[in-house]
Every structure is written in structure tokens, then in C-alpha cells.
Backbone as ProteinMPNN parsed JSONL, in Angstrom:
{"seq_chain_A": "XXXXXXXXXXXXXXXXXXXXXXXXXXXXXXXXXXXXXXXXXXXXXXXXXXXXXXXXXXXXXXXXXXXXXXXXXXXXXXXXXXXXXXXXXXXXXXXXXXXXXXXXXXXXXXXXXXXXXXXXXXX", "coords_chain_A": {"N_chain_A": [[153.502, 118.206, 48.228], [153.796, 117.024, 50.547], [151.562, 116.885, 51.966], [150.261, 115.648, 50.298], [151.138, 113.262, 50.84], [150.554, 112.28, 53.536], [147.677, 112.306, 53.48], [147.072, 110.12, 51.884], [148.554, 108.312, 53.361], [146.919, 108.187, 55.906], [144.372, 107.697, 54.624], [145.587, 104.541, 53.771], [145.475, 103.403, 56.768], [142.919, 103.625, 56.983], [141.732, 102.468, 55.274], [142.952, 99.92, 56.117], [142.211, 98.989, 58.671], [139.249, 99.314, 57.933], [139.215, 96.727, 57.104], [140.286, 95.41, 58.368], [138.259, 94.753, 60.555], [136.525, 93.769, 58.12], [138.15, 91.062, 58.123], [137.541, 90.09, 61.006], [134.883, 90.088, 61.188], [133.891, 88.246, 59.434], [135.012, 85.745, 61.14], [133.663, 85.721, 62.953], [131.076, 85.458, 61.598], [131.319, 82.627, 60.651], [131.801, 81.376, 62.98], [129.422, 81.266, 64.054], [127.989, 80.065, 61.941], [128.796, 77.113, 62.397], [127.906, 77.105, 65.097], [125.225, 76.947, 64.936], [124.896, 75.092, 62.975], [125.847, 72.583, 64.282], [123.942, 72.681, 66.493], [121.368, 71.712, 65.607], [122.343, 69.319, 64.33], [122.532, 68.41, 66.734], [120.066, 68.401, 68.271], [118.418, 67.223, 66.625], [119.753, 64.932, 66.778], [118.988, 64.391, 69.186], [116.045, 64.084, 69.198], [116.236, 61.472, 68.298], [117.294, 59.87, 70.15], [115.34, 60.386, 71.732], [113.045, 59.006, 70.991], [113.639, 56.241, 72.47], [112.835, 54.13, 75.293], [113.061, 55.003, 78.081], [114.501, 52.792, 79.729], [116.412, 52.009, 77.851], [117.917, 53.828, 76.851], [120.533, 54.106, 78.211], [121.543, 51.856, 77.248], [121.168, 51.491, 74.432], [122.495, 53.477, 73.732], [125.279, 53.757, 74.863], [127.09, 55.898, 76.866], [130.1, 58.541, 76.327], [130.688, 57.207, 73.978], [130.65, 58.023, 70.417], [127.823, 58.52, 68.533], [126.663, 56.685, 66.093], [126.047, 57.591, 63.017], [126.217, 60.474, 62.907], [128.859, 61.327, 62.644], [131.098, 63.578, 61.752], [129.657, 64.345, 59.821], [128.323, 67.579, 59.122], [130.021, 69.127, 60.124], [133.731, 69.509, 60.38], [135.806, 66.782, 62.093], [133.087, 66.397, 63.369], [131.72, 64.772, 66.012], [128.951, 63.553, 68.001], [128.48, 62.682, 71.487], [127.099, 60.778, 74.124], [126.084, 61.619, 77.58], [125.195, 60.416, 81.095], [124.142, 62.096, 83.603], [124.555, 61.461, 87.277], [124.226, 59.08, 86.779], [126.014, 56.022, 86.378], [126.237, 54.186, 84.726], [125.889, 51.681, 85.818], [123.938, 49.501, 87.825], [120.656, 51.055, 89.069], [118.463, 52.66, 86.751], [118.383, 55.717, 87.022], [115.481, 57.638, 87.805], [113.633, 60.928, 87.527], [115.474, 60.145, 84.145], [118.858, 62.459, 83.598], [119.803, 63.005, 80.131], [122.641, 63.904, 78.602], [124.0, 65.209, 75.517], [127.043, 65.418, 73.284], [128.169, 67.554, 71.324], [131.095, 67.727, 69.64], [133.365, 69.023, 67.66], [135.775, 70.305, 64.915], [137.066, 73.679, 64.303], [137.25, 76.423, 61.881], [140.094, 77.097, 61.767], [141.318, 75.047, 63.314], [140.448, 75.111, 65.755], [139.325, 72.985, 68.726], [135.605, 72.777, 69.17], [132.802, 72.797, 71.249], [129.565, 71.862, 71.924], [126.527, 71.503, 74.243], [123.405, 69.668, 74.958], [121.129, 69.537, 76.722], [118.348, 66.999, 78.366], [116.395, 65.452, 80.215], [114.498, 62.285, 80.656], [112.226, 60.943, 81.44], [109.997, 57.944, 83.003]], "CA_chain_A": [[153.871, 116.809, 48.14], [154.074, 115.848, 51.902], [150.484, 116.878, 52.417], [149.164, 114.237, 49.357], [152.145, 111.738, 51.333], [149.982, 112.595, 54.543], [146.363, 111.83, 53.095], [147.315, 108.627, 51.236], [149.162, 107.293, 54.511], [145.512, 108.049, 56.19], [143.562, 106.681, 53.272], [145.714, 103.38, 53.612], [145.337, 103.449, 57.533], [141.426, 103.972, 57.432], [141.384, 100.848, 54.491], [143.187, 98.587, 56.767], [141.381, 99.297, 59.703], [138.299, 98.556, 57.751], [139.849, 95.398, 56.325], [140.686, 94.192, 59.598], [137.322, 94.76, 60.938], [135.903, 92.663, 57.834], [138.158, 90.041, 58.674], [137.034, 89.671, 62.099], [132.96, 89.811, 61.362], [133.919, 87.035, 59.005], [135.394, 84.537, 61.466], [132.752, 85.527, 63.52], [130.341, 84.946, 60.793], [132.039, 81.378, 60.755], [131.428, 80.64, 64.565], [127.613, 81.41, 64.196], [127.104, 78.942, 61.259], [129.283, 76.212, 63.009], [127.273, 76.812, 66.548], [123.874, 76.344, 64.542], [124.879, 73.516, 62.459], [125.877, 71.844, 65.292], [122.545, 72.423, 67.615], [120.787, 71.589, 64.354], [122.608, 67.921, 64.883], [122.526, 67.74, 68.659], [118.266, 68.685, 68.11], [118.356, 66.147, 65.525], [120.137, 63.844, 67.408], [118.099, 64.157, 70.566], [115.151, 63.386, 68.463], [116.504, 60.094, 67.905], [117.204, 59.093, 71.402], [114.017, 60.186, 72.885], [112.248, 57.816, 70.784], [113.61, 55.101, 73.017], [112.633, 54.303, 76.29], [114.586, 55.855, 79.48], [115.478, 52.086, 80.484], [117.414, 51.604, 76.554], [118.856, 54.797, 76.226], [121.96, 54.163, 78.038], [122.102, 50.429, 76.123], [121.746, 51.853, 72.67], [123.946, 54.817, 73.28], [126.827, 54.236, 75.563], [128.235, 56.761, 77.671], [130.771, 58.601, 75.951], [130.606, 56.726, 72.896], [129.923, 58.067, 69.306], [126.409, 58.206, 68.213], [126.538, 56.14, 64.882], [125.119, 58.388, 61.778], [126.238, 61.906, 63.657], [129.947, 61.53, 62.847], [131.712, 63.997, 60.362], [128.181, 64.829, 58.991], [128.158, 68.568, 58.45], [131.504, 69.986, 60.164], [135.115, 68.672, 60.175], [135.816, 65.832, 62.834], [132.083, 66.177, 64.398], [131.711, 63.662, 66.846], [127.764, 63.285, 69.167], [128.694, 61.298, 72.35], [126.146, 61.032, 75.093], [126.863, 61.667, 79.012], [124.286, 60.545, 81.976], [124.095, 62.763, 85.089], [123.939, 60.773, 88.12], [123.851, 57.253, 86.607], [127.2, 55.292, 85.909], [126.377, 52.554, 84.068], [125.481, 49.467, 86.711], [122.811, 49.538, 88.717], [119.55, 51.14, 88.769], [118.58, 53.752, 85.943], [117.567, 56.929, 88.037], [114.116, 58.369, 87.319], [113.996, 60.932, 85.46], [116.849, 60.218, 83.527], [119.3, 63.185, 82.11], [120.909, 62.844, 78.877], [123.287, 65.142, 77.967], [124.213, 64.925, 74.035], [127.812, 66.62, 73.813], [129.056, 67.865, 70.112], [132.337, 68.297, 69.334], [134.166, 69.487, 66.15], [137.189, 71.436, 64.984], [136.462, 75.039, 63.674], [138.53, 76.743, 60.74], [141.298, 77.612, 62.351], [141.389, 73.141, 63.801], [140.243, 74.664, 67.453], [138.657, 72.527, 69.091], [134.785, 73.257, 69.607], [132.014, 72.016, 72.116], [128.45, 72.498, 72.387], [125.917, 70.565, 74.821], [122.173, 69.396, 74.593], [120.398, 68.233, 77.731], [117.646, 66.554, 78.744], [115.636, 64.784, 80.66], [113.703, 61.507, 80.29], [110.992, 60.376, 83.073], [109.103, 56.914, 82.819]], "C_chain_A": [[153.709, 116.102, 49.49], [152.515, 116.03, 52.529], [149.433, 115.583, 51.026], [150.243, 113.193, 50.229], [150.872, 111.394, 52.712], [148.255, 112.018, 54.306], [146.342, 110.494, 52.109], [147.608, 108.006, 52.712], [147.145, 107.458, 55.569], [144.97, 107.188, 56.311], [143.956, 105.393, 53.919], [145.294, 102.616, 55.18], [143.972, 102.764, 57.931], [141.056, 102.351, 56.38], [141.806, 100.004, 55.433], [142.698, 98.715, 58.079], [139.673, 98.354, 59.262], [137.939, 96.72, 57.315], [139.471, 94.742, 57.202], [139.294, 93.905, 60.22], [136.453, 93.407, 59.848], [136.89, 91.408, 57.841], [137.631, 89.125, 60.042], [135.45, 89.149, 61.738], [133.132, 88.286, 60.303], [134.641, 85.899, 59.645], [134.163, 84.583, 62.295], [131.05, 84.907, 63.217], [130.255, 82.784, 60.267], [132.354, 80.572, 61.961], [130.015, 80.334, 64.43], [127.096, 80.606, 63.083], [127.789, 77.647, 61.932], [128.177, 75.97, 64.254], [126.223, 76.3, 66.15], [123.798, 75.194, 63.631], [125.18, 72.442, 63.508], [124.868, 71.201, 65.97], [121.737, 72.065, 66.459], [121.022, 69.813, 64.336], [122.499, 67.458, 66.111], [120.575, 67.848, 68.249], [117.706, 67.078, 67.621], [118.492, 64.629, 66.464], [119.31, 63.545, 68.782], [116.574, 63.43, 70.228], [115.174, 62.093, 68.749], [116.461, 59.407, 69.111], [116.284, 59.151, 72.172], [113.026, 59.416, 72.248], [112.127, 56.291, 71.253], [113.163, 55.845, 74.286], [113.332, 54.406, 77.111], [115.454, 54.566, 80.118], [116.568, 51.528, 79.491], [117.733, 52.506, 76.452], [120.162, 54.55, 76.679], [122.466, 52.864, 77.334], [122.181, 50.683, 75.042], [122.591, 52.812, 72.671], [124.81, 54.635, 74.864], [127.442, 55.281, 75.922], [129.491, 57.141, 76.8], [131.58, 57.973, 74.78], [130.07, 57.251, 71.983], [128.62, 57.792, 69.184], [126.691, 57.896, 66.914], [125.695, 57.261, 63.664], [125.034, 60.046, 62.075], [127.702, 62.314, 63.621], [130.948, 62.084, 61.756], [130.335, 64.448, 59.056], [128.396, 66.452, 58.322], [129.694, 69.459, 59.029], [132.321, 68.91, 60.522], [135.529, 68.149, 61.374], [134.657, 66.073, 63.62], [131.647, 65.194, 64.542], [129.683, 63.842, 68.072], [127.945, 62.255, 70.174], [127.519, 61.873, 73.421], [127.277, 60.825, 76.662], [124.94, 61.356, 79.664], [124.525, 60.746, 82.957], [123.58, 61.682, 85.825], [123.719, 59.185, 87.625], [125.458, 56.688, 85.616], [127.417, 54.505, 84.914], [125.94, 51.469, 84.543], [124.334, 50.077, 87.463], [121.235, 50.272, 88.273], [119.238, 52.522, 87.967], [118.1, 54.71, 87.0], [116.219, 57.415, 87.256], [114.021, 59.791, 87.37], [115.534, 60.602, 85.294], [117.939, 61.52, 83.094], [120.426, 62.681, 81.589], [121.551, 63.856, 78.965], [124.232, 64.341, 76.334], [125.625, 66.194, 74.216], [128.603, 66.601, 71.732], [130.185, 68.479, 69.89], [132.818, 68.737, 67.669], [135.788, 70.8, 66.082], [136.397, 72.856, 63.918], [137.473, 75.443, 62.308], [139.117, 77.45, 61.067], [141.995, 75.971, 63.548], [141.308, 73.572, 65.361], [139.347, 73.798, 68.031], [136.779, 73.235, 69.851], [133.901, 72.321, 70.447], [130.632, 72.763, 72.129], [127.618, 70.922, 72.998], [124.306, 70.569, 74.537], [121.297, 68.86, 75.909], [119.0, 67.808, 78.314], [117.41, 66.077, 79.55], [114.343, 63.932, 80.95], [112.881, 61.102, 81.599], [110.515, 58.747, 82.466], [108.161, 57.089, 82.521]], "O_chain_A": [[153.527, 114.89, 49.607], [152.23, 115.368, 53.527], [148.343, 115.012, 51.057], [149.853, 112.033, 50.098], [150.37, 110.272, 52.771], [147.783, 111.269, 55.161], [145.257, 110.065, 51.717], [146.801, 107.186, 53.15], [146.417, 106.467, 55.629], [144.812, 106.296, 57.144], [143.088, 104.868, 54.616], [144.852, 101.469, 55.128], [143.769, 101.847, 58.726], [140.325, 101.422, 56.722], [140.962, 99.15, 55.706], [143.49, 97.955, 58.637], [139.126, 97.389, 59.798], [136.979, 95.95, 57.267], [138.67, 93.807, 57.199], [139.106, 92.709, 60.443], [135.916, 92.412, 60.334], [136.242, 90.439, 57.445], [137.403, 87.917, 60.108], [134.987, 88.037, 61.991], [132.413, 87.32, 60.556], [134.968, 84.994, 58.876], [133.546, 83.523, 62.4], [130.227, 84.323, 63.921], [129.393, 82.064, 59.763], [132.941, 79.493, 62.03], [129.531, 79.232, 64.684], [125.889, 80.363, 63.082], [126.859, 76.843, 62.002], [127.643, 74.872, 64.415], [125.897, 75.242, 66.688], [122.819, 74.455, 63.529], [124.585, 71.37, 63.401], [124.672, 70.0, 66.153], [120.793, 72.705, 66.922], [120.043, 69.066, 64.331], [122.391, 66.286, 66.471], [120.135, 66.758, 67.881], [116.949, 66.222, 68.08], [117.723, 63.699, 66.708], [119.125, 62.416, 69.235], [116.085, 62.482, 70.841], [114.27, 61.548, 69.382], [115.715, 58.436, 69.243], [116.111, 58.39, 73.124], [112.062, 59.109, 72.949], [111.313, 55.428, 70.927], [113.054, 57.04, 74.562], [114.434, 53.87, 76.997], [116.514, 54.693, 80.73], [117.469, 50.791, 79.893], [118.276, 52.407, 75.352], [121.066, 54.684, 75.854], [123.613, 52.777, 76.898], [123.142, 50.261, 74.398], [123.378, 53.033, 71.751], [124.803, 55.469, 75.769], [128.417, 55.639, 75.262], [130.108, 56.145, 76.422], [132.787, 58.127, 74.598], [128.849, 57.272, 72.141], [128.206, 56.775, 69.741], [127.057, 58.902, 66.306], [124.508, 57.504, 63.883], [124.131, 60.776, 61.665], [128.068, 63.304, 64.255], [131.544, 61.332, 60.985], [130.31, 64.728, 57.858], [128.615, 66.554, 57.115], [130.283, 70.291, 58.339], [131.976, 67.778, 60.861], [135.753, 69.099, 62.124], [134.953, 66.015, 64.813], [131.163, 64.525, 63.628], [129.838, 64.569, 69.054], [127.658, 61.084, 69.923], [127.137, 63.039, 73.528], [128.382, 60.328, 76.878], [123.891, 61.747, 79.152], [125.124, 59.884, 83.6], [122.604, 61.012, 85.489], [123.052, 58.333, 88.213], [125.772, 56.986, 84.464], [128.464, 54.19, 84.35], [125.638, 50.454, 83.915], [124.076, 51.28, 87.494], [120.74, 49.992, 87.181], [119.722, 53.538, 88.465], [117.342, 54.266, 87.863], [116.188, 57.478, 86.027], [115.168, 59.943, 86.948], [116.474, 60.758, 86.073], [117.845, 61.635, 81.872], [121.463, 62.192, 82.039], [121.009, 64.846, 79.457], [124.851, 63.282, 76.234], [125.587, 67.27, 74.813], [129.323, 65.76, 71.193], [130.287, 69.704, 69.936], [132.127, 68.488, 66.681], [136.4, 71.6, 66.79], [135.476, 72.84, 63.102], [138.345, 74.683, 61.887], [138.887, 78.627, 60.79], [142.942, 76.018, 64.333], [141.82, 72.861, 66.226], [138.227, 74.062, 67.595], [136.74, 73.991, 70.821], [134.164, 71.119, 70.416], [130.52, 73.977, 72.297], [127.81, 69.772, 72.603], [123.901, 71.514, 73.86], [120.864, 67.708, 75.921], [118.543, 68.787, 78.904], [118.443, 66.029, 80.217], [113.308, 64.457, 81.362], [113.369, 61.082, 82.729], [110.822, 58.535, 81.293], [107.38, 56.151, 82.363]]}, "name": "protein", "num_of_chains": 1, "seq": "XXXXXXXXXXXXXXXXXXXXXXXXXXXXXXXXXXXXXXXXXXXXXXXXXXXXXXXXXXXXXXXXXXXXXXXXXXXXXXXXXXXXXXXXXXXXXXXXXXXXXXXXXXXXXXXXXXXXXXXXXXX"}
């Protein structure tokens, strides 16, 4: 009797062990479609802004402002705001330009995530 108590307690050991293991590969499985849906929108989205020219990119997209049509698209609160290295806002655009495209979202578990995109535009 205490040697079947002994190979059940095991058994249940060696199941939750494996359990735990497929819980993990499945959140991890659930980072790696988040990261590529993301760069999948930042790609996307970069697209869009390099079709303007380097002296309208920071006038149609604002610094740290939402990118219009990039918000809540494929994951839960994703947000595309742009950042420009080296150029403020006033004065003279720098040559080349970089963009940086910055995606945010919450993951399933509501952490906050981040991934970046960057470029650089020339005249």
C-alpha cells in the first residue's frame, strides 16, 4: 500500500511539473505573437510616414502624439506615437532626420509593453 501511495505521489509530482512547464511555454507563446503583431504595426506604420517628406513628418505626426489609424488595432490599448532624435520641434529640421515609431500596449496579464522602430530620413 505505501509503495502504490509512493508512485502516485510521483506520478502527480512529474504531471504538475509538466503542467507548469506548459503553462509557462504558453505565456511565452503569448509574448512572441504580441512582439510580432506589434512590429507588424510599427513596419506598417513606418511605411506610412516615409511616404512623406523629412520636412512634414514632424507636422503630420507630432512628437509623442498618437498616430491616427494605429490605435487599439490588433492588441489591447495599442497606442504608435512618434519620437525625433535631436530635433525638438522649433527650429531647423536636422538632416537626416530620425524617427523613432514607439508601440505600446498592455499584454495578458495588463503589463505594460514597449517595442521601438527607428529610422532615418535624409533629403
Amino acid at each position: 500500500m505505501i509503495e502504490l501511495l509512493v508512485a502516485i505521489t510521483v506520478l502527480l509530482i512529474s504531471l504538475a511539473a509538466a503542467f507548469g512547464s506548459q503553462v509557462a511555454s504558453f505565456g511565452v507563446i503569448d509574448s512572441s505573437r504580441d512582439s510580432t503583431l506589434a512590429m507588424t504595426e510599427l513596419e506598417r506604420c513606418m511605411e506610412e510616414v516615409l511616404t512623406k517628406s523629412s520636412d512634414n513628418i514632424p507636422v503630420d505626426y507630432p512628437e509623442g502624439q498618437p498616430i491616427p489609424g494605429y490605435e487599439g488595432v490588433r492588441l489591447r490599448e495599442q497606442s504608435i506615437s512618434t519620437r525625433f532624435s535631436g530635433y525638438s520641434g522649433s527650429g531647423a529640421i536636422p538632416d537626416p532626420l530620425e524617427v523613432v515609431l514607439e508601440a505600446t500596449w498592455l499584454d495578458s496579464r495588463s503589463r505594460p509593453q514597449r517595442l521601438t522602430l527607428t529610422t532615418q530620413v535624409a533629403r
